[in-house]
C-alpha positions in Angstrom: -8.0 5.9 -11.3 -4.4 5.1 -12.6 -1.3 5.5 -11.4 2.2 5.8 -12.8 4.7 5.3 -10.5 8.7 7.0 -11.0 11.6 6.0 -8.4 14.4 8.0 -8.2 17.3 5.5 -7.9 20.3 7.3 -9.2 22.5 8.5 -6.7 25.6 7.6 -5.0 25.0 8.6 -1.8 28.8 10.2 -1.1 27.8 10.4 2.9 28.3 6.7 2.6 31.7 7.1 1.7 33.3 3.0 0.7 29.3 1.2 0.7 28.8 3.4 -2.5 32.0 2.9 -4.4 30.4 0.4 -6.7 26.5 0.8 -6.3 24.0 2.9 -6.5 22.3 4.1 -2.1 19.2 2.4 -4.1 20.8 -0.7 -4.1 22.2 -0.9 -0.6 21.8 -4.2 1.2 19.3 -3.9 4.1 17.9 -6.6 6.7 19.9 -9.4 5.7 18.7 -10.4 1.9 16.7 -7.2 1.1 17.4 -3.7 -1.3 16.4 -0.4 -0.4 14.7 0.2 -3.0 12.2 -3.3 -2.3 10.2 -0.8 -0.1 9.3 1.9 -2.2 8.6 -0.7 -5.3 6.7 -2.8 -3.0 4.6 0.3 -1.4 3.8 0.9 -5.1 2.8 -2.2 -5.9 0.4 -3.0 -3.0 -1.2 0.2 -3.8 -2.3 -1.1 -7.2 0.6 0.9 -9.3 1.5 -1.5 -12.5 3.8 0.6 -14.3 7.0 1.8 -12.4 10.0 3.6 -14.1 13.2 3.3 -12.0 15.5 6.3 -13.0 18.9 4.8 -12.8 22.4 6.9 -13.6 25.2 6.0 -10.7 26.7 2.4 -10.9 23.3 0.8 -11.8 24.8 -2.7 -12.4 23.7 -4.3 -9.2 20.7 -2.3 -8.9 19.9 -4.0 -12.4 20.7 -7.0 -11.7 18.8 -7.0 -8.3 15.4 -5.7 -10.3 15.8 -7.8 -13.0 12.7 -8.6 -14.9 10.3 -7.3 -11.9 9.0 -10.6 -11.5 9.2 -10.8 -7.9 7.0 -7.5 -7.8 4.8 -9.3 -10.0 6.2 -6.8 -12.8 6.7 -8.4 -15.4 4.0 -8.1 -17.3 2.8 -7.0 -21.5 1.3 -4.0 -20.5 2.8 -1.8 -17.9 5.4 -3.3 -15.7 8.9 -2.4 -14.6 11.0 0.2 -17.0 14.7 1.2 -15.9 14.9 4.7 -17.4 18.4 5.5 -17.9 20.4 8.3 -19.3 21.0 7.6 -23.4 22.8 9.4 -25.9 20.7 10.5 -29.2 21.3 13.5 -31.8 19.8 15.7 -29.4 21.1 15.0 -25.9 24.6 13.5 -25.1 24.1 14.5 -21.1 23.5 12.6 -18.1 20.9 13.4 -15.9 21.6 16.7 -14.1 19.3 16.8 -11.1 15.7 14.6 -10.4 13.5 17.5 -12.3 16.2 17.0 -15.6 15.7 13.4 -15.1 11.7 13.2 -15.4 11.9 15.5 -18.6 14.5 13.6 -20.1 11.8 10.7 -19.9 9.1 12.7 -21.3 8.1 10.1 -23.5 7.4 7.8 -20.9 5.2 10.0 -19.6 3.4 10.9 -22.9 3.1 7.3 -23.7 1.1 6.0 -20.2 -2.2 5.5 -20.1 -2.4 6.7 -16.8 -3.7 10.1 -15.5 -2.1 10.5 -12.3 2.0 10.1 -11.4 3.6 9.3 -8.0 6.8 10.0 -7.4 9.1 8.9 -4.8 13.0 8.0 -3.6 14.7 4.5 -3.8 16.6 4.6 -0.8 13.8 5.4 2.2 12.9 2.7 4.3 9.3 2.6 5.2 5.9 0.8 4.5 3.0 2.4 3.3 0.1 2.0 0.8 -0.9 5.3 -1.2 -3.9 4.7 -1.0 -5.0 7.1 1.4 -2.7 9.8 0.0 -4.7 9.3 -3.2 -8.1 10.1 -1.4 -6.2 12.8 0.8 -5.5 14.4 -2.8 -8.6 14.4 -4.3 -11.1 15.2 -1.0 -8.9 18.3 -1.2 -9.0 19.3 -4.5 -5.4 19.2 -4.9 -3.0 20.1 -7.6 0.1 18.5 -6.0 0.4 16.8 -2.6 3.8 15.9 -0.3 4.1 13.8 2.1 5.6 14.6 5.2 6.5 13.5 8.7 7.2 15.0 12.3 10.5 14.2 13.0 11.5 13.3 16.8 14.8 14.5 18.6 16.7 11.3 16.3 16.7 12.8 13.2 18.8 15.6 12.0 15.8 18.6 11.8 18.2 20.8 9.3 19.0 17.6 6.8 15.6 17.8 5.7 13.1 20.3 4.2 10.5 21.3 6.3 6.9 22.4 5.7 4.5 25.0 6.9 1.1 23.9 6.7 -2.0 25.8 7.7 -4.9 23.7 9.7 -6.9 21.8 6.3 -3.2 20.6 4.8 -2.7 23.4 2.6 1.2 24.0 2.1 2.0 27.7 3.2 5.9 27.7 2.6 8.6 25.4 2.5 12.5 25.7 3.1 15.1 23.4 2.3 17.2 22.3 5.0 16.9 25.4 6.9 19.3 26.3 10.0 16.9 26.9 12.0 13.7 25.1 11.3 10.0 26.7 12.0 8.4 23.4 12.8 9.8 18.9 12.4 7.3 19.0 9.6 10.5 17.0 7.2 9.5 16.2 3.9 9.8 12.8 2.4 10.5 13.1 -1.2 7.1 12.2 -2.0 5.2 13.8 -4.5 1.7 13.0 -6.0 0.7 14.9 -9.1 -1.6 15.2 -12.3 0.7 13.4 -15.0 -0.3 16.4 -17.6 0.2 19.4 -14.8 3.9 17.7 -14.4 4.5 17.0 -18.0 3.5 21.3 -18.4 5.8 22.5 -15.6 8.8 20.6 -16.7 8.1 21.7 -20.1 7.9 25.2 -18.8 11.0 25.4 -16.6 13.6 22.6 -17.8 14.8 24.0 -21.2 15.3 27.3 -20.0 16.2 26.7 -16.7 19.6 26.9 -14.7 18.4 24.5 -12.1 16.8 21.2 -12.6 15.4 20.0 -8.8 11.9 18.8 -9.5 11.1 20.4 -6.2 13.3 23.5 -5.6 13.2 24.3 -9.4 9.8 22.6 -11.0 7.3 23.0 -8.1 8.4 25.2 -5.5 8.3 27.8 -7.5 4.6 27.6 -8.0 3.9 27.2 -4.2 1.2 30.5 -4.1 -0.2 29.6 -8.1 -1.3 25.7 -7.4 -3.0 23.9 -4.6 -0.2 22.1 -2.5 -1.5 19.8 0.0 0.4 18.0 2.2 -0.6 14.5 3.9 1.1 13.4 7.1 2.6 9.8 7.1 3.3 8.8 10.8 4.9 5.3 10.7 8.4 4.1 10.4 10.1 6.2 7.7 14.2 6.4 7.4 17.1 8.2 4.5 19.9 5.5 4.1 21.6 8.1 2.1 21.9 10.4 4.8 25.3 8.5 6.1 27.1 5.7 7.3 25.8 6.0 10.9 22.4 5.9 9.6 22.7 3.2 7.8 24.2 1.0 10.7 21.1 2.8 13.1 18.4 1.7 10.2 19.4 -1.9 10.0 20.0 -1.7 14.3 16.7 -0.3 14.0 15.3 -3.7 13.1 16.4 -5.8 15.4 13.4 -3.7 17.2 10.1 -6.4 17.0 7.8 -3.2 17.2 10.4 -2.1 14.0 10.4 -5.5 12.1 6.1 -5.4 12.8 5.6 -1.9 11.2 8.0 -2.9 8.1 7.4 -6.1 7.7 4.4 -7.5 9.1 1.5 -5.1 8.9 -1.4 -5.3 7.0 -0.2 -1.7 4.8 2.1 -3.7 2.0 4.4 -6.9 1.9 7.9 -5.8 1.0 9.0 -8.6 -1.9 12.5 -8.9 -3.1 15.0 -10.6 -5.4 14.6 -14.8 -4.1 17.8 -17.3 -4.1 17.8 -20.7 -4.2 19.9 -21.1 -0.5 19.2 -23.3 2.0 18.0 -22.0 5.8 20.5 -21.0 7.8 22.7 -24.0 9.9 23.7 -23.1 13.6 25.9 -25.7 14.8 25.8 -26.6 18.3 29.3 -24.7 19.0 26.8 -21.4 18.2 25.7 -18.8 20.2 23.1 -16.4 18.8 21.6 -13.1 20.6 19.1 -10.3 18.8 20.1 -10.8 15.4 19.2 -11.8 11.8 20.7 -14.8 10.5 19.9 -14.7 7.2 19.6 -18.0 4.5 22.5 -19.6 3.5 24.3 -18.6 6.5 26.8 -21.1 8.4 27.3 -20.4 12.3 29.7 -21.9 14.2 30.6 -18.7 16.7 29.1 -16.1 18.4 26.8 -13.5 17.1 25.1 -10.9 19.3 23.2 -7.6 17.8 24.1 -7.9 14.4 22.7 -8.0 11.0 23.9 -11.4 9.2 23.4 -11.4 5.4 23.0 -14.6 2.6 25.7 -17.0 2.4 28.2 -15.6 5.7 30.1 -18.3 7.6 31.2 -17.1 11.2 33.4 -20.1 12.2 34.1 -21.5 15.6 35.7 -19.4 18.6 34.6 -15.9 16.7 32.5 -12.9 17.6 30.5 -10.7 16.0 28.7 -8.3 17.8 26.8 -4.8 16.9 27.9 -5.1 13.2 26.5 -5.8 9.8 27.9 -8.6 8.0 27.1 -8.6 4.0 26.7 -11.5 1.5 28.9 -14.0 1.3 31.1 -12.9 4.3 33.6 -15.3 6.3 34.9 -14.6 9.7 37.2 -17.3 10.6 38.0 -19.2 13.7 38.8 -17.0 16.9 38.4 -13.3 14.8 36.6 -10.3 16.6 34.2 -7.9 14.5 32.3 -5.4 17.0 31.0 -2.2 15.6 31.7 -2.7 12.0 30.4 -2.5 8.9 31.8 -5.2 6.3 30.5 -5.3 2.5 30.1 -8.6 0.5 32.9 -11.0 -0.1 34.6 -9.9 2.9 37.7 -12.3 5.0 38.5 -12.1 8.3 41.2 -13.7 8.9 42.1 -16.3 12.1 42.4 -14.2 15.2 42.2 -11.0 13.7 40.1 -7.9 16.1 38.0 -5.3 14.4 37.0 -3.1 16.8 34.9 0.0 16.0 32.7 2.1 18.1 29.4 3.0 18.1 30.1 6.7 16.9 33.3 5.7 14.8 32.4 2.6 13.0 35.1 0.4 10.8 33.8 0.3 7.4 35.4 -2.2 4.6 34.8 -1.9 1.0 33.5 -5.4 -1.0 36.4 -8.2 -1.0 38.4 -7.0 1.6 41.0 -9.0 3.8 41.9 -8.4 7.0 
């Protein structure tokens, strides 16, 4: 069996107001020197996917630059590999894409060329580690036209930010609702789909030309909820939106200061999560340092304190300072005596000699890349 596998990668993300002026929620910075999008890629990978399309639209620069060639997927490769599928102007189409089911079809012929039978579908900024592999048997042992993956949410997620599934006791999707305000059940879907290649190519074909709404879900499949076999399979590890906000993101990347966290993303036996590799040295704490439940990552100089935080590549926190319950992105200084606590500060970022940023945890400071303060 093959599998082709399409990420979604395309938004902005506008719930994370200043972290997506100039990049893509895809592309977000997580755990120090990863991407948000190294889990999904890498999930496909390690479940033996060799062709991945990465549908890009919103400020795709550093999202490109981060995938580059695929090579550290082990993607770059004569047959199959990585595509970036982007929105193109021709003598027949001048628009951009204009929702996820518009954005498929527009790539029809990426489709239509594959060799593979089978397409899975997923998002580029949901952080979780899993290997499809037993969705694909789920699938077929069911006899299944299209399968979702979903997940009962706990009392930390927002239950109406998601849509949520009614299943009955084999799997089989009843009904669905999209961000209802009262939910039936926490049965929150993922944003995964898996799905015969030449069932999706007809649907789209059927419903995006003459259509008014082009959600691959709401618009494409939903629609034929009662006429196809939908299935859904029920994921139960560590699964997260960065796109739903600013405070997620900050909880996500808290989230993995968490050893039973860092074990179910990084170090289980599901899939290694692989992502872009610079030549930096290991990080140098000097013996003025003070270092508590946090991730200092390569390249990084520290010379102050640093307690609960998320340090990225190439960040200098000089003598005298404090950082504490923040994320700090590439290339970063904090200079001597400065206070960061509850912040968020994107790369190339100065803090100036004695200067205090104090947020709080449910009103965090937020700077935008090459600010200083």
């Amino acid at each position: 069996m093959k599998v082709l596998g399409m990420i979604f990668a395309g938004g902005r993300g506008t719930n994370l107001g200043l972290l997506t002026t100039k990049r893509a929620s895809a592309a977000l910075p997580m755990a120090g020197k990863y991407r948000a999008i190294d889990f999904t890629l890498s999930n496909m990978v390690a479940s033996g996917i060799n062709r991945i399309g990465v549908l890009t639209q919103y400020s795709p620069r550093s999202l490109i630059d981060h995938l580059g060639s695929g090579k550290e997927w082990d993607l770059d490769r004569k047959n199959g590999g990585l595509i970036l599928l982007q929105p193109y102007m021709d003598l027949n189409n001048a628009l951009w894409y204009r929702g996820t089911g518009d954005a498929v079809h527009q790539n029809m012929t990426f489709l239509r060329r594959s060799d593979e039978d089978y397409v899975l579908i997923g998002s580029g900024d949901h952080i979780y580690n899993f290997n499809y592999s037993d969705l694909f048997n789920f699938h077929f042992s069911r006899g299944a036209d299209v399968t979702f993956v979903y997940k009962k949410l706990d009392e930390s997620y927002g239950h109406n930010d998601y849509g949520i599934i009614e299943t009955a006791e084999d799997g089989r999707v009843l009904s669905f609702e999209e961000k209802p305000s009262d939910p039936k059940n926490n049965n929150a879907f993922l944003g995964i789909y898996f799905i015969n290649k030449h069932l999706l190519m007809d649907l789209l074909y059927n419903t995006i030309p003459q259509s008014e709404g082009f959600d691959i879900l709401l618009d494409v499949l939903i629609p034929n909820i009662k006429r196809l076999r939908f299935y859904a399979y029920e994921f139960d590890g560590y699964w997260r939106n960065v796109k739903k906000g600013i405070n997620e993101y900050f909880k996500i990347n808290m989230d993995l200061l968490n050893k039973d966290v860092r074990k179910s993303l990084f170090y289980s036996n599901k899939a290694m999560i692989h992502t872009k590799l610079k030549d930096l040295p290991p990080p140098k704490c000097t013996g003025t340092s003070s270092i508590k439940n946090s991730i200092i990552s390569d390249g990084c100089i520290v010379a102050g304190r640093v307690v609960n935080s998320i340090i990225s590549r190439g960040v200098q926190v000089k003598a005298g300072a404090l950082v504490e319950n923040s994320i700090l992105m590439q290339d970063t200084v904090v200079e001597e005596g400065a206070q960061v606590k509850y912040s968020i500060l994107d790369k190339e970022c100065c803090v100036r000699t004695e200067k205090r940023l104090i947020g709080r945890k449910e009103d965090l400071l937020v700077f935008e890349k090459g600010s200083v303060i």
